[in-house]
N, C-alpha and C positions, 0 to 999 in steps of 0.2 A: 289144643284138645282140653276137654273139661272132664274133670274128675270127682266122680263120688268123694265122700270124707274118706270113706275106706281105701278107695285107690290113693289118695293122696298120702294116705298114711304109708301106705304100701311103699310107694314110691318115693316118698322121704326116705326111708328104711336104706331103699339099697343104696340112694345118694350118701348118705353117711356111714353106712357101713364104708363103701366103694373108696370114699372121702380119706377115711383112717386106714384102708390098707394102701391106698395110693402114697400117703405124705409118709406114712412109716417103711413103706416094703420097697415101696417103686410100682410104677405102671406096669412093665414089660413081667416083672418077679409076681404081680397079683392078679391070679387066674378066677377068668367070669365064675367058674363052678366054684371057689373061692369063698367069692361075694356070696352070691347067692345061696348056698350054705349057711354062711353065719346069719344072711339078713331073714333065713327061712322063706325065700322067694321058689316058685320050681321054673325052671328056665322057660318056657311057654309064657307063663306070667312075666316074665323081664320084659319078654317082645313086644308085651303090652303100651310099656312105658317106655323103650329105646330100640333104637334100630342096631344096635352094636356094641362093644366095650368101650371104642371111638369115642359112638355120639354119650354113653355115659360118662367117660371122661372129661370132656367139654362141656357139660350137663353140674358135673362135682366142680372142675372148676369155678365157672359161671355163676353159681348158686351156692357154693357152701365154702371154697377155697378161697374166692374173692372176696366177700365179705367178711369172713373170719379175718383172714390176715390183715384185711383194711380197720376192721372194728379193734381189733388186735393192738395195732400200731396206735391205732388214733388214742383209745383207749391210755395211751402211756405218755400223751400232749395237756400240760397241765399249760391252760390260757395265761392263767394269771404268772405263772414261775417264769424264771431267766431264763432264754432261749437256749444260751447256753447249758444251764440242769437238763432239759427236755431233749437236747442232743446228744446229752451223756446218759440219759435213761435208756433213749433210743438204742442207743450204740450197746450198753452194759446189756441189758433184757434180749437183745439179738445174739448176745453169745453166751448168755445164759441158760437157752433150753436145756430142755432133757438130750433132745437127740444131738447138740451140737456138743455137749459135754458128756457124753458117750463116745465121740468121734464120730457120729455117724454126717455132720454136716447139716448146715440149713434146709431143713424141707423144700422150702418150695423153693431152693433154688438147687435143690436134686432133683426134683420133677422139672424144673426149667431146663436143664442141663440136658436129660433124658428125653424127655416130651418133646423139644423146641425142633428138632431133625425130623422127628416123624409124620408132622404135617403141618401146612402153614394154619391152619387152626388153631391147632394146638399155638404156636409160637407166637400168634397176634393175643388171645388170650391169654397167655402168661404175662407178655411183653406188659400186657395193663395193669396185672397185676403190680408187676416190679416198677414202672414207669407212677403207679399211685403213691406206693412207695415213698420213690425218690422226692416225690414232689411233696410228702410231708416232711421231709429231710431237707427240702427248698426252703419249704414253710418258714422253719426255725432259721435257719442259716441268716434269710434275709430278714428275721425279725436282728436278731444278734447283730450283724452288720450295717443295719440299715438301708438305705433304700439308693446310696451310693455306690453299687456293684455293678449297674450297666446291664442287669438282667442274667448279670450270671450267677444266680444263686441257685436255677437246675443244672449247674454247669457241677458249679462246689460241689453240690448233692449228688450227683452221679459220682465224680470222684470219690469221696468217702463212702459210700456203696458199695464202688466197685473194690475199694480197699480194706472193707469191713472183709465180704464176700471173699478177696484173696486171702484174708487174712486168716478167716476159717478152713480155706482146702488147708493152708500151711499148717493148722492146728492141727486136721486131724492127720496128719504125717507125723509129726512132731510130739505133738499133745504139751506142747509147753505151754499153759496158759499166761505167764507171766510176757512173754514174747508178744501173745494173742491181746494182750489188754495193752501192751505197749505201742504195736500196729496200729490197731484204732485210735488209741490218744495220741499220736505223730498225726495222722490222716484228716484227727477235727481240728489238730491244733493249725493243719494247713490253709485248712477251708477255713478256719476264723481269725485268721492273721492277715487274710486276704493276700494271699501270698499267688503269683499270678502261677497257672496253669498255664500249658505248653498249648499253643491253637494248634488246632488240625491247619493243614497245608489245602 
């Protein structure tokens, strides 16, 4: 569908409003009369631009969730530096948010958490998200290592993900940070020692 500049402005509007209360509050916790509210939309007008809170949600993913957190991350890969610094940025700036060091946990891996059950939609777009991720977490690992790991360097990367990731729920139980910077530096020390991984059966 093609849009005047007005409609498009419009329509950004709620994407971003929609965006900030989703990654802060939750999906299920941020009600459409909510949004539209704050973004000054009147509900007639939403139906314009979405058929749902659904298809706005896949809508803020798609367009404003994916690219941030991919611009986000990339953003923190210096070419020319040691793979290794770039892994330890990576790793440090993921548990340095606001909301992770509040205990409230990685954004978009609360809306992964919450979102991924409620429809396979939702779950295949997250899953890219988190799967781009990992694969700048590839990037470095196999710059670091070299090109003698036999392809498992989105093996490595999912591992330390996944152990960043647990390493955060255990924060925010705990709130030890010193534990939480320990977790992670055990996790890259494993993936860059080439230390092998259990194979699935």
């Amino acid at each position: 569908m093609s849009y005047t500049k007005k409609a498009l402005a419009t329509r950004r509007r709620i994407i971003d409003t929609a965006s900030q209360l989703f990654f802060t509050k939750g999906f299920a916790r941020t009600k459409l009369d909510e949004i539209l509210l704050i973004a000054k939309v009147r509900k007639g007008n939403f139906y314009y631009y979405f058929r749902s809170k659904d298809d706005l949600a896949l809508t803020v993913i798609r367009e404003s969730g994916r690219p941030l957190v991919l611009e986000w991350v990339r953003s923190l890969i210096d070419p020319e530096a040691d793979p290794r610094d770039n892994l330890n940025k990576l790793s440090e700036r993921l548990m340095d948010t606001e909301m992770v060091k509040g205990g409230q946990g990685n954004p978009l891996s609360n809306l992964a958490l919450e979102m991924s059950t409620l429809s396979e939609d939702f779950r295949r777009e997250l899953d890219l998200i988190m799967s781009e991720v990992v694969s700048v977490f590839a990037e470095q690992i196999e710059r670091a290592l070299g090109r003698d790991i036999s392809g498992r360097s989105k093996q490595l990367a999912a591992f330390v993900v996944s152990q960043i990731e647990g390493s955060l729920l255990l924060y925010r139980l705990n709130r030890n940070e010193q534990l939480l910077c320990e977790n992670v530096d055990c996790a890259l020390g494993v993936a860059l020692r080439k230390q092998p991984l259990a194979r699935a059966s």
